[in-house]
Z-matrix of the N, CA and C atoms (Angstrom, degrees):
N
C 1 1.446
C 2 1.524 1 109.07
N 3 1.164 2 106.91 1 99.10
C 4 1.289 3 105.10 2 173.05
C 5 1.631 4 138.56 3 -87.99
N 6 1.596 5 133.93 4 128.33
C 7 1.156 6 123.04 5 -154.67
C 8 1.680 7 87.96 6 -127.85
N 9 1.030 8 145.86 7 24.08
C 10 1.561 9 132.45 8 134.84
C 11 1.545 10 125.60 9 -90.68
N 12 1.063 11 110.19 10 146.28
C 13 1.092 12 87.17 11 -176.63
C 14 2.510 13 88.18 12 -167.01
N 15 1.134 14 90.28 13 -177.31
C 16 1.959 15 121.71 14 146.10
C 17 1.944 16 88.01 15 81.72
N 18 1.507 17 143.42 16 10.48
C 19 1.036 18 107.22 17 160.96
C 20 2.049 19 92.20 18 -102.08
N 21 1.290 20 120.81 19 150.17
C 22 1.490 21 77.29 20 172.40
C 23 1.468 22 113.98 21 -94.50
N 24 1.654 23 141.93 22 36.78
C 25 0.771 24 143.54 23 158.02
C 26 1.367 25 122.30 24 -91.32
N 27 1.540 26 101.07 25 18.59
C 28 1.651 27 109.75 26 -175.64
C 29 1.325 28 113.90 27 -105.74
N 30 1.626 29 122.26 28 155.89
C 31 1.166 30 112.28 29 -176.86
C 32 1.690 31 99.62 30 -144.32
N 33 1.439 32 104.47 31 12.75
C 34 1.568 33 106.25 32 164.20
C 35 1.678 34 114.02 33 -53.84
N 36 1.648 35 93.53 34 144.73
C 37 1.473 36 100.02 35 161.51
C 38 1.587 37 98.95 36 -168.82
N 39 1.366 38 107.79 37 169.72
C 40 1.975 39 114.79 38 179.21
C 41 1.734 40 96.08 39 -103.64
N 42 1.398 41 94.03 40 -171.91
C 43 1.421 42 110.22 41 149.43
C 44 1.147 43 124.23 42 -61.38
N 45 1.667 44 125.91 43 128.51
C 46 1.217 45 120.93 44 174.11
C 47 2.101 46 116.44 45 -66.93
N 48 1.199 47 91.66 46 -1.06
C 49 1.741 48 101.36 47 -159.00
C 50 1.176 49 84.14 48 -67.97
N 51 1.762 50 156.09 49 -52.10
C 52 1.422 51 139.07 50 -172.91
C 53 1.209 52 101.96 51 -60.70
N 54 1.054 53 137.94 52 -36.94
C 55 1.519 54 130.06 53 -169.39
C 56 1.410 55 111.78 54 -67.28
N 57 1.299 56 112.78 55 -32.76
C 58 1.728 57 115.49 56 -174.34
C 59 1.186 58 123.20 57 -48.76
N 60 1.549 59 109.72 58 -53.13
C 61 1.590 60 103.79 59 165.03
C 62 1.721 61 127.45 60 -31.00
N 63 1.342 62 83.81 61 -65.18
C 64 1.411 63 106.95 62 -169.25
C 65 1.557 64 110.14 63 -64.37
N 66 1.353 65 132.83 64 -35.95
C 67 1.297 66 120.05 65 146.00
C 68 1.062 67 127.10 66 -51.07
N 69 1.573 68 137.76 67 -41.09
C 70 1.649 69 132.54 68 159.57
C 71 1.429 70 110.79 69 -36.56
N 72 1.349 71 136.11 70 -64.82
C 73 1.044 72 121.49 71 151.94
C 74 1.187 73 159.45 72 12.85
N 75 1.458 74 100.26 73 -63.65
C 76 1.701 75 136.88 74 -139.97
C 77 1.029 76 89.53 75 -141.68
N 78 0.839 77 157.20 76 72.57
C 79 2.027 78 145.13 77 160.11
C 80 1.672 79 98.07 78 -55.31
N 81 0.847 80 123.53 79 -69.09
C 82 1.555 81 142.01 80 169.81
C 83 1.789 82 103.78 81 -33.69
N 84 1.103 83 110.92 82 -6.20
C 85 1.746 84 107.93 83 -168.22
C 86 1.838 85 106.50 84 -87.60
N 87 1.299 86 96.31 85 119.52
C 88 1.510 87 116.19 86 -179.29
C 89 1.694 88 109.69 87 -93.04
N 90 1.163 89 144.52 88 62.53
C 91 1.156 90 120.45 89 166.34
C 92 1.117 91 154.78 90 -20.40
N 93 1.510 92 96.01 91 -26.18
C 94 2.160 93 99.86 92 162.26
C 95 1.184 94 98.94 93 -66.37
N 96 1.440 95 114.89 94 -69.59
C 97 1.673 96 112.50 95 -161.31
C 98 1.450 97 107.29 96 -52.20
N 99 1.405 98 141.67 97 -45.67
C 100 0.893 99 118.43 98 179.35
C 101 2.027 100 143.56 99 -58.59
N 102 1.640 101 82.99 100 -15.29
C 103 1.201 102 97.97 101 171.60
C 104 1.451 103 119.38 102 -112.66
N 105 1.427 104 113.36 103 15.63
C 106 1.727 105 144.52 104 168.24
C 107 1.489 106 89.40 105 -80.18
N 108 1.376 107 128.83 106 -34.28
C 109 1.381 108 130.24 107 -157.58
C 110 1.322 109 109.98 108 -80.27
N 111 1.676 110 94.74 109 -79.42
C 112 1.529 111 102.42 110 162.03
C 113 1.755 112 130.59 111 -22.86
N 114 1.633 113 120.45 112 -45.26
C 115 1.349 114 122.11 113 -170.05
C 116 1.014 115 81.32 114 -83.45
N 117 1.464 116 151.24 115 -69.81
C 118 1.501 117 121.81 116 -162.60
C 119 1.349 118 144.56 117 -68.38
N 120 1.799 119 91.41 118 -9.59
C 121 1.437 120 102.34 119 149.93
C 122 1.271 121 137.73 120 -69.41
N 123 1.583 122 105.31 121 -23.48
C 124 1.747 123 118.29 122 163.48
C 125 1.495 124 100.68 123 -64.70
N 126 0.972 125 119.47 124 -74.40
C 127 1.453 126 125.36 125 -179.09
C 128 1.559 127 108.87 126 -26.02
N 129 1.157 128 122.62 127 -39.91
C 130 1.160 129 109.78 128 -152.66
C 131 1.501 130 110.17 129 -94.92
N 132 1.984 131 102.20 130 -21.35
C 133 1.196 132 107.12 131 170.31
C 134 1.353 133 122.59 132 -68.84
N 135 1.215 134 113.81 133 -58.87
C 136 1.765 135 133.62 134 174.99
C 137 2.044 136 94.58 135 -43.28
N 138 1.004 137 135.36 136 -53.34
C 139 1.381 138 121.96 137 -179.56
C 140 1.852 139 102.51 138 -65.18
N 141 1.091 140 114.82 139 -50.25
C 142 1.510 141 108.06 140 -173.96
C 143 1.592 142 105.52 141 -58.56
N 144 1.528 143 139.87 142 -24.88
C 145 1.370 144 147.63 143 173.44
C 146 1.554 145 115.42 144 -68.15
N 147 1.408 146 114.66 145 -47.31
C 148 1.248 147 143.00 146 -176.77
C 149 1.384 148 106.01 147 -61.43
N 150 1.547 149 133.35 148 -35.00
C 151 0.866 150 139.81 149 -165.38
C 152 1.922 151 114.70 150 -109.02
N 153 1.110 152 79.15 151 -35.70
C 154 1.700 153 100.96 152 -173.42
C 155 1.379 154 118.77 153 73.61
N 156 1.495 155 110.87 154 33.44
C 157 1.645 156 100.99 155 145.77
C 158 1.871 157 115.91 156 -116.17
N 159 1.136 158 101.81 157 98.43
C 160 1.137 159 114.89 158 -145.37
C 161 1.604 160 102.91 159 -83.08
N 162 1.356 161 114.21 160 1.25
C 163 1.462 162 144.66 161 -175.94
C 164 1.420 163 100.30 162 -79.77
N 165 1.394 164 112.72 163 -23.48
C 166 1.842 165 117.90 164 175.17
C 167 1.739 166 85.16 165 -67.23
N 168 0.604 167 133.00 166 -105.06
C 169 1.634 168 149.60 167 168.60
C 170 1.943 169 108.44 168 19.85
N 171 1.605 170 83.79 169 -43.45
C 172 2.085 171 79.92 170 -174.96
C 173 1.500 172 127.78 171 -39.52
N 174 1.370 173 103.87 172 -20.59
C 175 1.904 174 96.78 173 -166.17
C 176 1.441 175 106.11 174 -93.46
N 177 1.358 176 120.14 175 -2.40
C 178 1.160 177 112.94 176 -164.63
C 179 1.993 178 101.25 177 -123.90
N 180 1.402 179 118.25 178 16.66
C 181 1.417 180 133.48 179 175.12
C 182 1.340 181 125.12 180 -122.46
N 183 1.658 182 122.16 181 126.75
C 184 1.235 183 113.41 182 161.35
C 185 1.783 184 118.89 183 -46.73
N 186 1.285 185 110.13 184 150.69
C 187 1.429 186 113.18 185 165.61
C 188 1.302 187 122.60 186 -26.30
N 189 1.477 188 105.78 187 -67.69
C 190 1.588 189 113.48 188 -172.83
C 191 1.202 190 112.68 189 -37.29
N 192 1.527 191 102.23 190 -73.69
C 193 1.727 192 132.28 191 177.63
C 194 1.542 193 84.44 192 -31.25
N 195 1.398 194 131.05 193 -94.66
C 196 1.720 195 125.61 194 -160.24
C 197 1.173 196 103.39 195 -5.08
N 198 1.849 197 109.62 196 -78.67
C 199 1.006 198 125.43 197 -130.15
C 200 1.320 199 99.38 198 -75.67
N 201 1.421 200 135.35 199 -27.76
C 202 1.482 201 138.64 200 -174.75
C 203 1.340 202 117.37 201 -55.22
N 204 1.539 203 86.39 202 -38.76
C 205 1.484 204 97.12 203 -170.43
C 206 1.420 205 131.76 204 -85.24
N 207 1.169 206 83.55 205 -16.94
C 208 2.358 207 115.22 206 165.30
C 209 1.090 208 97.50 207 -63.01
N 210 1.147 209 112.79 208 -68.01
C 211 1.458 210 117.59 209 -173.90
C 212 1.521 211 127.47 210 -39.87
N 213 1.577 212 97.44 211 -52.54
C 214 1.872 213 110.91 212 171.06
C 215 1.762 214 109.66 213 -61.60
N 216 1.260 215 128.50 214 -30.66
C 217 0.969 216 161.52 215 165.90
C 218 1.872 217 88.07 216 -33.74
N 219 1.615 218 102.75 217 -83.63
C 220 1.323 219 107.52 218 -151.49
C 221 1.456 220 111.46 219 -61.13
N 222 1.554 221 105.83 220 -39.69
C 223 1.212 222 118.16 221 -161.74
C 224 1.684 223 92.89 222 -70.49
N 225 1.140 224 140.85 223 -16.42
C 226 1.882 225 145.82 224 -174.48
C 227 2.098 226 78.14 225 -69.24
N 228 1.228 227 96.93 226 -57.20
C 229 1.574 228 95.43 227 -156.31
C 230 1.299 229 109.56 228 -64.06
N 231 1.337 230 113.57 229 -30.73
C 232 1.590 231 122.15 230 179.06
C 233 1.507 232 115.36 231 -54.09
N 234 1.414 233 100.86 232 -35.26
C 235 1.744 234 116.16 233 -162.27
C 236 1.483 235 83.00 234 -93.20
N 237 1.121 236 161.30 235 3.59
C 238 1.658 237 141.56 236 -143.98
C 239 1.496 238 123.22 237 30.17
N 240 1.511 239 97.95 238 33.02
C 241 1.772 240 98.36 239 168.71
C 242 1.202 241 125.16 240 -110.83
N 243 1.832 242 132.14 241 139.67
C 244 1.101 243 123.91 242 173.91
C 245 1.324 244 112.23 243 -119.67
N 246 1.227 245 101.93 244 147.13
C 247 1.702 246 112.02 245 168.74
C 248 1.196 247 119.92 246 -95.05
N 249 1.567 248 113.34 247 129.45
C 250 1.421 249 126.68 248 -172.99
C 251 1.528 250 106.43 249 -110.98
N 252 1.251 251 97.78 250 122.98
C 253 2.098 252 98.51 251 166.07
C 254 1.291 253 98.88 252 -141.64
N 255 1.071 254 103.34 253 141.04
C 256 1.615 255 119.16 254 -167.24
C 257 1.699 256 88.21 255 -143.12
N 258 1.904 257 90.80 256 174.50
C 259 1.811 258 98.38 257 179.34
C 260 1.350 259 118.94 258 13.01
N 261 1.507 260 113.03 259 88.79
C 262 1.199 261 116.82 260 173.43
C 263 1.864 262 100.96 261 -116.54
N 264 1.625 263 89.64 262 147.18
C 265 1.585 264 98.25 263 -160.14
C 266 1.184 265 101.04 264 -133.55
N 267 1.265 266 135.65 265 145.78
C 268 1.888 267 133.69 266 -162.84
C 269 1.454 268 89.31 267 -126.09
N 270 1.504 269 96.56 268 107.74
C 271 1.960 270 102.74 269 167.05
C 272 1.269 271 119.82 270 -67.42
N 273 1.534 272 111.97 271 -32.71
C 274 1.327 273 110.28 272 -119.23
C 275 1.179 274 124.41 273 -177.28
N 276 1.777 275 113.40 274 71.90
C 277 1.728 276 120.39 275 -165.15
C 278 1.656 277 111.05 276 -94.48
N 279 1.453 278 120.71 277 105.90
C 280 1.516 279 93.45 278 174.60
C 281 1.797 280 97.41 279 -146.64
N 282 1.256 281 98.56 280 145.93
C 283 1.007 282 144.69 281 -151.94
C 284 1.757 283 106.53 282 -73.30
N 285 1.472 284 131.81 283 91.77
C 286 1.344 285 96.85 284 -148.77
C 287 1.823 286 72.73 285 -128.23
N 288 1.282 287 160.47 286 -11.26
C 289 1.422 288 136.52 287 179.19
C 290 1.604 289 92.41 288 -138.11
N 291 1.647 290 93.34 289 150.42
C 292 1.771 291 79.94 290 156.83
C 293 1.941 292 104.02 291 -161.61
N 294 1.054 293 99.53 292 113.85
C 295 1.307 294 110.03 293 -174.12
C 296 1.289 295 134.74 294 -99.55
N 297 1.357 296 143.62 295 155.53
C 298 1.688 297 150.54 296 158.39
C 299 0.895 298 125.15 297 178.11
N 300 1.928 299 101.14 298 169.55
C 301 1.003 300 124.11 299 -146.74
C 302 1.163 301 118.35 300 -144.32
N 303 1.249 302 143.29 301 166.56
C 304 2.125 303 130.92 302 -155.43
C 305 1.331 304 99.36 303 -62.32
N 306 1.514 305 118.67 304 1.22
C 307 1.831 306 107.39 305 178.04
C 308 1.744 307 119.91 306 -107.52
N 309 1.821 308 81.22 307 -45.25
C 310 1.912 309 82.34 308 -157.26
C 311 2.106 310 86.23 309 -139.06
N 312 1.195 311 86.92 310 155.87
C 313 1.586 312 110.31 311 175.85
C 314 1.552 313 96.95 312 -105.01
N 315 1.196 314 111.78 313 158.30
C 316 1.472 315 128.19 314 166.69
C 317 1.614 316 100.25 315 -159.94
N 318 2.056 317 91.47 316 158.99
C 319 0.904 318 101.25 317 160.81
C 320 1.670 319 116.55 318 -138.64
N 321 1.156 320 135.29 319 149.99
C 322 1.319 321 124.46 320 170.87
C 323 1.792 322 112.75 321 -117.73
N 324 1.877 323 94.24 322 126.76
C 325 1.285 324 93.60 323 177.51
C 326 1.533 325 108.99 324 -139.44
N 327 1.641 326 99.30 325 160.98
C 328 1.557 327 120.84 326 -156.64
C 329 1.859 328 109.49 327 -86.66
N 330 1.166 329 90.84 328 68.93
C 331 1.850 330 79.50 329 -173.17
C 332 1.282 331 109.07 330 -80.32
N 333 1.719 332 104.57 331 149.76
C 334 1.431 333 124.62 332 -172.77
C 335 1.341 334 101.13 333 -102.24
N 336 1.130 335 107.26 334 150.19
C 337 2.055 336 91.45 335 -179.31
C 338 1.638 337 109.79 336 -154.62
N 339 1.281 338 133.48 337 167.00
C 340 1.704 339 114.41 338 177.53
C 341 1.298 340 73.54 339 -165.04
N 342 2.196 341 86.20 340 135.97
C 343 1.633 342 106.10 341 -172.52
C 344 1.800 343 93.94 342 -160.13
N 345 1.512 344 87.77 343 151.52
C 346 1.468 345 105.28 344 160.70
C 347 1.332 346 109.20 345 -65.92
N 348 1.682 347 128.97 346 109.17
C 349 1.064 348 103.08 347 168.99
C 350 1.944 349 113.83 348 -149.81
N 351 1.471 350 97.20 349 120.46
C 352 1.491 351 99.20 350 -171.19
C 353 2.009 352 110.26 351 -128.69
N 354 1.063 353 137.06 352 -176.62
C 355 1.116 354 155.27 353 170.44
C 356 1.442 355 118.01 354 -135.44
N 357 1.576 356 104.02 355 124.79
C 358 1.570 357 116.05 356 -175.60
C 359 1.846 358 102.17 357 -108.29
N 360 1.105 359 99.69 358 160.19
C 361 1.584 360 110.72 359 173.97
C 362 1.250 361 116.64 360 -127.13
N 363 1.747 362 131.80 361 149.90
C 364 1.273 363 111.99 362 -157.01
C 365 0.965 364 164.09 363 -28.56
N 366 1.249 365 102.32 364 -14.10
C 367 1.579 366 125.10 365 173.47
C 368 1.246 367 96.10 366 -124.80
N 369 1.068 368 119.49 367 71.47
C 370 1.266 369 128.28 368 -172.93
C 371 1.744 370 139.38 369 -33.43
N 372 1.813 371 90.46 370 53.01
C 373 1.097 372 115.20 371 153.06
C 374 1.406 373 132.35 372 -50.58
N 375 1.340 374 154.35 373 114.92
C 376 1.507 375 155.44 374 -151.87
C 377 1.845 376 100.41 375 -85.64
N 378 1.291 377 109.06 376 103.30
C 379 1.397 378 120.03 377 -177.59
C 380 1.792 379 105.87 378 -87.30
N 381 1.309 380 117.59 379 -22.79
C 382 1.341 381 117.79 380 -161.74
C 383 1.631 382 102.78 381 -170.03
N 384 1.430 383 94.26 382 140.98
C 385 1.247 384 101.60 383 162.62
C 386 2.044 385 95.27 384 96.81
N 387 1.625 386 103.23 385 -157.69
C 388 1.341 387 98.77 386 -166.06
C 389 1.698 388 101.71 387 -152.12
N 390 1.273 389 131.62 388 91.60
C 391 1.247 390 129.33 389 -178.15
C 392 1.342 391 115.68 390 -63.50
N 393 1.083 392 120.52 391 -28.32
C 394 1.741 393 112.88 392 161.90
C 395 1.581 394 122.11 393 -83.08
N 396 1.553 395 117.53 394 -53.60
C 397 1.334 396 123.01 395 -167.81
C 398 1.398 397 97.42 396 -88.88
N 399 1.681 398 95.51 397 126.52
C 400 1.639 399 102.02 398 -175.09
C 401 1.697 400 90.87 399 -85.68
N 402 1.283 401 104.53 400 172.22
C 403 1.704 402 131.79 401 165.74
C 404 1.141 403 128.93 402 -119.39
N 405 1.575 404 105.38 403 122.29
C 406 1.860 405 100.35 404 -179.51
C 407 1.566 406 90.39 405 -83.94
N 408 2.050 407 118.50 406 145.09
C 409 1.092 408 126.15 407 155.49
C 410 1.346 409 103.92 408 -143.89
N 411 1.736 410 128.26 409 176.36
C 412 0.979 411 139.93 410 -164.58
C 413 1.436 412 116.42 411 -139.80
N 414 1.174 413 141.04 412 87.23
C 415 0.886 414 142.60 413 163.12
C 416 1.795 415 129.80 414 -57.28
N 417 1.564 416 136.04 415 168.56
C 418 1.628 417 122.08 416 171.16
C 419 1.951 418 74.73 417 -131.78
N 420 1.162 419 106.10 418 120.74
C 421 1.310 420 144.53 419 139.64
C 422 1.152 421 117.24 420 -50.31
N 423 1.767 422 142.57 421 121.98
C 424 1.802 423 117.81 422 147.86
C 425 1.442 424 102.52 423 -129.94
N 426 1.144 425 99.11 424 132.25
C 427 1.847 426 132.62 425 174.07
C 428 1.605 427 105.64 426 -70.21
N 429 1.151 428 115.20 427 126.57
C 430 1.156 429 109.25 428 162.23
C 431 1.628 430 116.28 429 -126.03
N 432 1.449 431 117.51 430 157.09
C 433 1.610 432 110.14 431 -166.19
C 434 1.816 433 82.83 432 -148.11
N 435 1.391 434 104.04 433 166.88
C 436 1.305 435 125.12 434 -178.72
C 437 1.927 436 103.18 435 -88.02
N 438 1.439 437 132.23 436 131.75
C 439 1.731 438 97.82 437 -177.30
C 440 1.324 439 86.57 438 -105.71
N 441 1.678 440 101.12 439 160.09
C 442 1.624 441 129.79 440 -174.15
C 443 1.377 442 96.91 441 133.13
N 444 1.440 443 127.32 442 -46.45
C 445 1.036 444 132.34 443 179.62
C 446 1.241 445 116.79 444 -57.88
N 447 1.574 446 117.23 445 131.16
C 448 1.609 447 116.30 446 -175.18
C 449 1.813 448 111.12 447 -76.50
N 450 1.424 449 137.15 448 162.32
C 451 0.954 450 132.64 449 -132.86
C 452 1.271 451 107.38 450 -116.40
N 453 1.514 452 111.73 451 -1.80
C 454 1.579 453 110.19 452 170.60
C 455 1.272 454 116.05 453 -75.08
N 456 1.225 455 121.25 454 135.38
C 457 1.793 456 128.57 455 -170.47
C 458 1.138 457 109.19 456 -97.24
N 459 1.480 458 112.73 457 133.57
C 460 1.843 459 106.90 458 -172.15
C 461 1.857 460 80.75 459 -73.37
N 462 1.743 461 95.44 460 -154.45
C 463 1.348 462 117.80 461 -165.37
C 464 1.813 463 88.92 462 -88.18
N 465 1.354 464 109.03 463 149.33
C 466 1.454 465 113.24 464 -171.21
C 467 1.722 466 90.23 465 -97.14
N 468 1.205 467 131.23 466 -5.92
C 469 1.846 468 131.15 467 -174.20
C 470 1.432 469 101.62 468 -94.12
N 471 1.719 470 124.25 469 -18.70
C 472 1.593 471 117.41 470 179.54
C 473 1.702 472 110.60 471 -113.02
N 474 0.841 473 124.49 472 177.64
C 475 1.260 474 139.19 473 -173.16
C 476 1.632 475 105.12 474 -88.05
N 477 1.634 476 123.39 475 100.74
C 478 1.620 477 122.99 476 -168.02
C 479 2.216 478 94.26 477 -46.43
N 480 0.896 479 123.68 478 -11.18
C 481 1.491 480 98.77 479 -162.11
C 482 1.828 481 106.90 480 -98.71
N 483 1.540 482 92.70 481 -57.13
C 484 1.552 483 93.80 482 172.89
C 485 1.844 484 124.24 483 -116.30
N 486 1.480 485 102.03 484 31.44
C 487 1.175 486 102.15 485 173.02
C 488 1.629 487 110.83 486 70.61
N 489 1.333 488 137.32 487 29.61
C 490 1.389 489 117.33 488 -150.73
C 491 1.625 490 88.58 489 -123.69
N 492 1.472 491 101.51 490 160.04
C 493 1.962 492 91.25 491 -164.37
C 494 1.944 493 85.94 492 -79.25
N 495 1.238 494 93.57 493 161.81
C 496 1.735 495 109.35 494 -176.98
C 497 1.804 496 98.40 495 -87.56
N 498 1.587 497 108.64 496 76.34
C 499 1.540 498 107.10 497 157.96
C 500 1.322 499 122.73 498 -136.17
N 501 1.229 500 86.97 499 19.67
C 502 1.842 501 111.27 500 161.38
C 503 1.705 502 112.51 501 -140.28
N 504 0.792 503 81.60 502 95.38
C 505 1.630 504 110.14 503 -176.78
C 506 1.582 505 100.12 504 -141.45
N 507 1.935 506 93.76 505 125.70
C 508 2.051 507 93.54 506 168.67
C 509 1.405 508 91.87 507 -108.36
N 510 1.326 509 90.07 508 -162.50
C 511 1.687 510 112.32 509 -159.81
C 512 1.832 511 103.22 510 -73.74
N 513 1.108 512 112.82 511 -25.93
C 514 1.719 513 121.14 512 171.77
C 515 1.645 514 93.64 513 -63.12
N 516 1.145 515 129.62 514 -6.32
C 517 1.839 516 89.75 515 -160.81
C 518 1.257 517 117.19 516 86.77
N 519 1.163 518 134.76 517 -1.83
C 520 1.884 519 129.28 518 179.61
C 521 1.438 520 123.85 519 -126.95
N 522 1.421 521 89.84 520 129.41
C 523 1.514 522 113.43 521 -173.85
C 524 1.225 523 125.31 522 -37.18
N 525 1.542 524 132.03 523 113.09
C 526 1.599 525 120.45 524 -166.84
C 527 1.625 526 107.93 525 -78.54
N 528 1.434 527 113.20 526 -3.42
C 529 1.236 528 118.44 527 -159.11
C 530 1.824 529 93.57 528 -104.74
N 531 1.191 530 153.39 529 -28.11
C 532 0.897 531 137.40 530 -129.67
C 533 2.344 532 97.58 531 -174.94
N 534 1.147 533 100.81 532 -23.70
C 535 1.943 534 112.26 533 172.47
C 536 2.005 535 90.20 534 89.08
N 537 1.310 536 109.11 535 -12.54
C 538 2.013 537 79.94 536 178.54
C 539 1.165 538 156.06 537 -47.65
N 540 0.827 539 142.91 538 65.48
C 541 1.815 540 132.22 539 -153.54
C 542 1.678 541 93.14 540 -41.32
N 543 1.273 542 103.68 541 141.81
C 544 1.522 543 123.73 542 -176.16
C 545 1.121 544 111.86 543 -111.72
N 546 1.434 545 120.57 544 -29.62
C 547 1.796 546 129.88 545 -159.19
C 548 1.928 547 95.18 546 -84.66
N 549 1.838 548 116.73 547 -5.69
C 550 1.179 549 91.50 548 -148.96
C 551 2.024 550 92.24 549 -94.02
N 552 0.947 551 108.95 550 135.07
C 553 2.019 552 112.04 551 171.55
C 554 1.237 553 114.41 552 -41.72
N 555 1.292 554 122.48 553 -26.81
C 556 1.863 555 115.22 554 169.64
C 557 1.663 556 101.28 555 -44.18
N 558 1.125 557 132.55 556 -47.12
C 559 1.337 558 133.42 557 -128.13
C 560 1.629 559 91.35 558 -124.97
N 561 1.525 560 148.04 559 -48.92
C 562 0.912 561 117.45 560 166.69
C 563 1.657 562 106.71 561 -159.08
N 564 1.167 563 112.68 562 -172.89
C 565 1.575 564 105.35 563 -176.85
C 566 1.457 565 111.00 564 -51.40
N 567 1.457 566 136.51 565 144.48
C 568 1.095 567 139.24 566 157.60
C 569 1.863 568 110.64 567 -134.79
N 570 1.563 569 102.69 568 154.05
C 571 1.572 570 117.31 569 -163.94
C 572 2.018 571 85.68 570 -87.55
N 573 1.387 572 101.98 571 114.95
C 574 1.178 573 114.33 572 174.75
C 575 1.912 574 111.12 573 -98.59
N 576 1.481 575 102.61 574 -37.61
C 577 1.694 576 101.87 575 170.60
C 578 1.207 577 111.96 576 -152.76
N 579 1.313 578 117.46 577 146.96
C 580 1.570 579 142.41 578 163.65
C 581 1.610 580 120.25 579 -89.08
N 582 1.500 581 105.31 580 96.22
C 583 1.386 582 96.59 581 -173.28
C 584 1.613 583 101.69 582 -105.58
N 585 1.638 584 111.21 583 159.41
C 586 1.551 585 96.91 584 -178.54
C 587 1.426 586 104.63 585 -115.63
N 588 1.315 587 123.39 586 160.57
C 589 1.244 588 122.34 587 -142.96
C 590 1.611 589 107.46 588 -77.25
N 591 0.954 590 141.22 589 -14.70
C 592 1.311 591 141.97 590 -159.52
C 593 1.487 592 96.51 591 -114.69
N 594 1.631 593 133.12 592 -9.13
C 595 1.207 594 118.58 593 150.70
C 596 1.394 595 127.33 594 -125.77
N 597 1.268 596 114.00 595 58.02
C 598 1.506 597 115.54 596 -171.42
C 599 1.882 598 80.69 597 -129.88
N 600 1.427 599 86.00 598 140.68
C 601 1.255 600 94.35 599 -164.52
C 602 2.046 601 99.37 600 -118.99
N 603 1.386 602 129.41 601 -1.44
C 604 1.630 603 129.74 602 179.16
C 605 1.333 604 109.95 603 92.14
């Protein structure tokens, strides 16, 4: 069972022994797709940041996480700074804890990633970072899901209830097309924490 995977010049992988549980479980549990999920959930965040409607981002975040990140958001705008990420490229998904409990499943994974990434200030002078020379970094990601729920992941670009693309989405998490809250873990994976690599400790 393999849980690295998405550059194909990669040949990372863990022990399959955490996964075992969680396949008992899951008979139905696909490990690509699940980690098909995850990278396009990176993807989808890093473009909603990049852009600054960060409201693209809601269906796929716990509350907290949103709101933290609004917040960092405002205060960029407060100061006259913007953050730029451009060409972002996923080396490198692997799978390094995965835990639960009579409520919720999680998983935490180590993504590798390489991006244009700099910060301008009002006059959008480059205060930080590097608009030409991209950077490989690595972040640990953790997913959280509600368990009972079977383990196939709808599409992370439509709405799990009525299929509808996610461009009505408010700040709650709920579907303008259909009333679902999306952000909530009953219903499908959501990014519960951002750890950075030099302090995440397993």
């Amino acid at each position: 069972m393999r849980w690295a995977r998405i550059c194909p010049r990669s040949t990372r992988r863990i022990s399959p022994r955490p996964a075992r549980p969680l396949a008992r479980r899951h008979p139905e549990l696909r490990p690509a797709e699940v980690i098909e999920t995850f990278t396009a959930i990176f993807l989808r965040v890093q473009r909603a940041w990049a852009t600054g409607r960060w409201e693209d981002a809601r269906p796929h975040l716990t509350d907290p996480l949103f709101s933290a990140h609004r917040l960092q958001l405002a205060q960029h705008a407060a100061q006259g700074l913007k953050n730029h990420v451009e060409d972002v490229n996923v080396l490198n998904v692997t799978v390094v804890k995965i835990t639960h409990d009579p409520y919720y499943e999680s998983i935490t994974a180590r993504i590798e990633a390489r991006m244009r990434d700099w910060t301008t200030n009002a006059e959008g002078r480059v205060v930080g970072g590097s608009e030409a020379k991209p950077r490989i970094f690595s972040e640990y990601w953790t997913f959280v899901r509600a368990q009972g729920q079977p383990f196939t992941e709808p599409n992370p670009e439509l709405c799990p209830s009525c299929s509808a693309p996610l461009d009505r989405v408010n700040e709650g998490g709920v579907c303008g097309y259909c009333g679902t809250k999306l952000s909530a873990a009953e219903r499908a994976w959501v990014l519960g924490a951002i750890t950075q690599d030099e302090t995440y400790s397993g």
